[in-house]
N, CA, C and O atoms as a DFTB+ gen file, in Angstrom:
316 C
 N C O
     1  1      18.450     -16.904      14.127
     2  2      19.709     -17.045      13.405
     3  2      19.465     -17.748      12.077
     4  3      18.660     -18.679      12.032
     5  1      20.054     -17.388      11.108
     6  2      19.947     -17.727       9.663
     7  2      21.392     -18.438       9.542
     8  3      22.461     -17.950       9.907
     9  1      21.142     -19.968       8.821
    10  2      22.050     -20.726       8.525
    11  2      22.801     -20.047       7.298
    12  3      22.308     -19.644       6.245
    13  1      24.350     -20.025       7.785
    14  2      25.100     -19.158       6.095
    15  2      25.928     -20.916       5.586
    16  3      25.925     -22.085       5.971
    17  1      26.382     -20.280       4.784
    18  2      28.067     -21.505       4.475
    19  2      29.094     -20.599       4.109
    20  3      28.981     -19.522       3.522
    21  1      30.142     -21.188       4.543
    22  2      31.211     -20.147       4.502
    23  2      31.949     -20.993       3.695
    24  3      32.151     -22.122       4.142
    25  1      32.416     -20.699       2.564
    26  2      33.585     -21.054       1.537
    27  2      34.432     -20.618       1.607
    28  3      34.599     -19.401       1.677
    29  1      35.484     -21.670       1.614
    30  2      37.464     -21.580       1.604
    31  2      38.116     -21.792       0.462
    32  3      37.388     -22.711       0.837
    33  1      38.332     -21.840       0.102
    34  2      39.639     -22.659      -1.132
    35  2      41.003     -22.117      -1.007
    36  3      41.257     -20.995      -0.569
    37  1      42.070     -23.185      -1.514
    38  2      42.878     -23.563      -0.657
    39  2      43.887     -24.285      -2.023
    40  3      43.630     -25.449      -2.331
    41  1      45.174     -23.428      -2.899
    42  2      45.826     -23.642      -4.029
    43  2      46.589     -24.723      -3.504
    44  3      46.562     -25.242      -2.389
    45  1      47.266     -24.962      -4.503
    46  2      48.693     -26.007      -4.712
    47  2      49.673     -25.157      -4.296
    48  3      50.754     -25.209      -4.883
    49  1      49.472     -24.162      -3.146
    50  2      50.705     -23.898      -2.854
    51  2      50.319     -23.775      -1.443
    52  3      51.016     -23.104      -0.682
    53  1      49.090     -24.468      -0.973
    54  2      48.724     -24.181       0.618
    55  2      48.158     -22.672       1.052
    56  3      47.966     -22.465       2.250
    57  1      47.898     -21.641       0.099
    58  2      47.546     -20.700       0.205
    59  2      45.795     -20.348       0.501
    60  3      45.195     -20.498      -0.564
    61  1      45.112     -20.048       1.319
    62  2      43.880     -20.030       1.676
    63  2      43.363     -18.775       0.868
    64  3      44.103     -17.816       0.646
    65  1      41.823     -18.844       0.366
    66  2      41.416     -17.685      -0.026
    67  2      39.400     -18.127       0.024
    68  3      38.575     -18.922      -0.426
    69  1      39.573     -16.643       1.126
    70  2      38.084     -16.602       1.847
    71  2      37.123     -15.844       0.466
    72  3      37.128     -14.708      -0.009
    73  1      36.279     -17.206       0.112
    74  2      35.609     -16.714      -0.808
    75  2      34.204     -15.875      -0.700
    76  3      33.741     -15.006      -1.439
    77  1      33.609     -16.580       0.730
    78  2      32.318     -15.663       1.216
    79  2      31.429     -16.478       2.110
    80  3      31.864     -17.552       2.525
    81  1      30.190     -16.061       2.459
    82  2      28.981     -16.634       3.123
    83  2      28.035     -16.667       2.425
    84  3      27.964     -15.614       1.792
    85  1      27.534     -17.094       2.281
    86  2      26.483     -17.821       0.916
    87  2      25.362     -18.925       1.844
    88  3      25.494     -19.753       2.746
    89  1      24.037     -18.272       0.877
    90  2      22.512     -19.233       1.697
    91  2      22.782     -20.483       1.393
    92  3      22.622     -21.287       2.312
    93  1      23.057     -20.793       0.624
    94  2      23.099     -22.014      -0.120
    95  2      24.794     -22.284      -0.788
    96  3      25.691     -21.570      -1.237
    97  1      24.545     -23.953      -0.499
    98  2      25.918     -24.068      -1.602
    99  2      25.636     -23.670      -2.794
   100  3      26.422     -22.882      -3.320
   101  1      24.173     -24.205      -3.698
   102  2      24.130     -23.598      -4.946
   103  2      24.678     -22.128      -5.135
   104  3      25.332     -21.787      -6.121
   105  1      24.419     -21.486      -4.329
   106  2      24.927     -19.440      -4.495
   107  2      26.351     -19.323      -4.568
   108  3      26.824     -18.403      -5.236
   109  1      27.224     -20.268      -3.872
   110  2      28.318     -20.166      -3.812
   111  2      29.227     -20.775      -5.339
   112  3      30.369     -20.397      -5.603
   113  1      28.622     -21.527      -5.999
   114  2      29.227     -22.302      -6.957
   115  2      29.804     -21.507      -8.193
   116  3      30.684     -21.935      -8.940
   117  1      29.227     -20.388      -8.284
   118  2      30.118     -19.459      -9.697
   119  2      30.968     -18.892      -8.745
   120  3      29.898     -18.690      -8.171
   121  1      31.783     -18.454      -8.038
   122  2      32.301     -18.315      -7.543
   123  2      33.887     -19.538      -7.806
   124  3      34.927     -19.619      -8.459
   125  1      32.901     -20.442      -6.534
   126  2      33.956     -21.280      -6.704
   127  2      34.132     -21.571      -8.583
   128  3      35.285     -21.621      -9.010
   129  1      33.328     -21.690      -9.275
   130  2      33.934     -22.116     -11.013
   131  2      34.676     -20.489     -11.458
   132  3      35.191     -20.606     -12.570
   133  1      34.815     -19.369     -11.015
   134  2      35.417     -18.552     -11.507
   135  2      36.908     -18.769     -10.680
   136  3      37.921     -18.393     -11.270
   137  1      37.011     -19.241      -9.618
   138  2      38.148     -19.236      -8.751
   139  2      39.179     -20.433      -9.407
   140  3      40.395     -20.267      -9.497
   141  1      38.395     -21.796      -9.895
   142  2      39.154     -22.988     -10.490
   143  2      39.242     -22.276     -12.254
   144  3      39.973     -22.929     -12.999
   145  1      38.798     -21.472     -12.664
   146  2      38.729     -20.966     -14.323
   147  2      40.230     -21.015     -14.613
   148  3      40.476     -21.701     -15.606
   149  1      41.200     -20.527     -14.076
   150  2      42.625     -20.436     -14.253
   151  2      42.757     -22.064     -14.301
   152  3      43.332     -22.284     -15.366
   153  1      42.499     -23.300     -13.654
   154  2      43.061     -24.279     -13.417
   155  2      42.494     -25.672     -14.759
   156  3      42.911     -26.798     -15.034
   157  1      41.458     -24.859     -15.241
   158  2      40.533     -25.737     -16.159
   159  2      40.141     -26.895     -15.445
   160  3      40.481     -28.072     -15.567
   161  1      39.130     -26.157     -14.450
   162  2      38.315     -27.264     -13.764
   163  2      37.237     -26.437     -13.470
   164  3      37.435     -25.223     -13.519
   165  1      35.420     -27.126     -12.979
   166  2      34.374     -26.709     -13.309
   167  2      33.975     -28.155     -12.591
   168  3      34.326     -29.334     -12.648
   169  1      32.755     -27.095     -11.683
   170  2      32.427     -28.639     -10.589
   171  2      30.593     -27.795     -10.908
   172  3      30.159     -26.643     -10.930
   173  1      29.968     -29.307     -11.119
   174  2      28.737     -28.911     -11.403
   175  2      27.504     -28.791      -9.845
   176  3      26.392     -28.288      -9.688
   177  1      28.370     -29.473      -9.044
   178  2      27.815     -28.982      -7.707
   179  2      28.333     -29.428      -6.477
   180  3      29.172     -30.324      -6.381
   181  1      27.767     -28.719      -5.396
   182  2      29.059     -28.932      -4.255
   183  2      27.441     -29.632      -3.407
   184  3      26.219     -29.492      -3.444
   185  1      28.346     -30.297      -2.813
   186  2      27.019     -31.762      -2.314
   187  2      27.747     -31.822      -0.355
   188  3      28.720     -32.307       0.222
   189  1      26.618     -31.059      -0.028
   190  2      26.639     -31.166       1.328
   191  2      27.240     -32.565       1.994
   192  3      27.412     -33.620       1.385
   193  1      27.474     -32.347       3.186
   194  2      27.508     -34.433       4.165
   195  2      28.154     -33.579       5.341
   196  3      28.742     -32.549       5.667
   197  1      27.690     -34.588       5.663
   198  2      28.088     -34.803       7.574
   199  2      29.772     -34.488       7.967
   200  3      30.663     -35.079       7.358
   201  1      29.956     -33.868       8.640
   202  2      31.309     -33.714       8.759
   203  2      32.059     -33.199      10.492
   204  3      31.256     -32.849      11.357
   205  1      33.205     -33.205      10.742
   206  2      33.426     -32.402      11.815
   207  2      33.670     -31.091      11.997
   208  3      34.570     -30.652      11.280
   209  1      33.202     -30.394      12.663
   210  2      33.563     -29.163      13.125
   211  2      32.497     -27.826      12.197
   212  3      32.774     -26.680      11.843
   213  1      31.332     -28.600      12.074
   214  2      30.463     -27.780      11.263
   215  2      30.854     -27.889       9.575
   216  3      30.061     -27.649       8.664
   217  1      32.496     -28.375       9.392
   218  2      32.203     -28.625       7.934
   219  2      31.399     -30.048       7.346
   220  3      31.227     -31.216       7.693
   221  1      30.966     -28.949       6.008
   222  2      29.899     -29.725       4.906
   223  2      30.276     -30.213       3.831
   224  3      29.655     -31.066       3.196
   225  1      31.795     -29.499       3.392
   226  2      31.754     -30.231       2.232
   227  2      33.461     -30.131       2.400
   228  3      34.022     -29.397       3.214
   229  1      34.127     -31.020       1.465
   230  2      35.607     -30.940       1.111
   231  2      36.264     -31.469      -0.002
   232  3      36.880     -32.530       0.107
   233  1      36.216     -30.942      -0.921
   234  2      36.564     -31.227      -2.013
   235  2      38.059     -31.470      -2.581
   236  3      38.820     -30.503      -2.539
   237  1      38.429     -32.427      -2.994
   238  2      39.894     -32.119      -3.555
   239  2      40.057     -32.462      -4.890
   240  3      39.919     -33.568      -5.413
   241  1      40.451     -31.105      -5.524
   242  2      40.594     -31.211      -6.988
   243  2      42.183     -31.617      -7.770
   244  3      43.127     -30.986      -7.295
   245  1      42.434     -32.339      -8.603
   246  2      43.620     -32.485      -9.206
   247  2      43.808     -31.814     -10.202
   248  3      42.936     -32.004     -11.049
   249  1      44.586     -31.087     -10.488
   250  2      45.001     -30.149     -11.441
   251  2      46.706     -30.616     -12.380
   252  3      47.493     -31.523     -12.109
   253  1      46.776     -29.450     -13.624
   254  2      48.165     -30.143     -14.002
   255  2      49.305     -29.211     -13.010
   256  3      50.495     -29.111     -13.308
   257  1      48.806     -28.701     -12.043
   258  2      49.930     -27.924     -11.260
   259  2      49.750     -29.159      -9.710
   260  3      50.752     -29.298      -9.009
   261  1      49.115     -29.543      -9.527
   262  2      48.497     -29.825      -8.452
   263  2      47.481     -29.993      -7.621
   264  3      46.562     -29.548      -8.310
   265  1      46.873     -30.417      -6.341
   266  2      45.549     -30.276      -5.789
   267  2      45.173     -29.116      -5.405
   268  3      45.940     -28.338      -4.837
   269  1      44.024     -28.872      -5.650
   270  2      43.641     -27.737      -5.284
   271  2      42.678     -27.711      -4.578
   272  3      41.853     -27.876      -5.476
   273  1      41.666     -27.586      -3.053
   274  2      40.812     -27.850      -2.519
   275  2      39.637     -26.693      -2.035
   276  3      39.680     -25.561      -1.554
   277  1      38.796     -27.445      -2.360
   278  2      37.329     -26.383      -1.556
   279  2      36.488     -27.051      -0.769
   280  3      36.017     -28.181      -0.900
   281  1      36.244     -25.703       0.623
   282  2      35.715     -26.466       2.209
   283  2      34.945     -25.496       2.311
   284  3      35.169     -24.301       2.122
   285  1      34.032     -26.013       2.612
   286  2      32.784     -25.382       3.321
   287  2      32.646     -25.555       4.665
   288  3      33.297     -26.390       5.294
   289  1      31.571     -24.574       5.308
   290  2      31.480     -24.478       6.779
   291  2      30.105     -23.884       7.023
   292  3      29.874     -22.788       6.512
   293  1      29.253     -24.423       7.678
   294  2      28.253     -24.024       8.353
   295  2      28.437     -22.413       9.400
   296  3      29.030     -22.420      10.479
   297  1      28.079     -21.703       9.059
   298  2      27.644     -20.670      10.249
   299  2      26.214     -20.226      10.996
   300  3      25.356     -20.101      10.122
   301  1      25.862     -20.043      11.868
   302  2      24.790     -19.371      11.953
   303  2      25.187     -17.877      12.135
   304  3      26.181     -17.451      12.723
   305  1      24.069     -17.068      11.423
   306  2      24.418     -15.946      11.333
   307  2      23.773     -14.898      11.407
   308  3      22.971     -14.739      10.487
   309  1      23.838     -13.796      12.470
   310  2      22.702     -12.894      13.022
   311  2      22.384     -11.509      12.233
   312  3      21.889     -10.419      12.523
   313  1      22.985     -12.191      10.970
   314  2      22.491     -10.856       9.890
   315  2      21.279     -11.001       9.776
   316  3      20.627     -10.222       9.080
């Protein structure tokens, strides 16, 4: 089994949007900076840690609309 990360993000209106499975957080990060591009925000890296339930990371961003958040998740994965 090959370790993935699975990226979420998650608007100022509680709305979820499944961004993908990715080797690395680095692979996932244009992504997430094209997803915050509307909000004028730009995160120079998403920094793993210990967490429950297989999540790695959780970010909460402040925006002039509101928070806006990105979660990561460990998978193993039999691709």
């Amino acid at each position: 089994m090959k370790k993935k990360y699975l990226v979420i993000m998650q608007d100022e209106y509680c709305n979820l949007y499944y961004m993908g499975k990715y080797d690395s957080l680095s692979d996932a990060l244009p992504d997430v900076n094209d997803w915050l591009e509307p909000y004028n925000v730009k995160l120079e890296e998403l920094k793993s840690r210990p967490g429950t339930m297989n999540e790695v990371f959780d970010t909460d961003i402040e925006t002039e609309t509101g928070f806006v958040m990105v979660r990561g998740f460990i998978l193993n994965d039999n691709e």
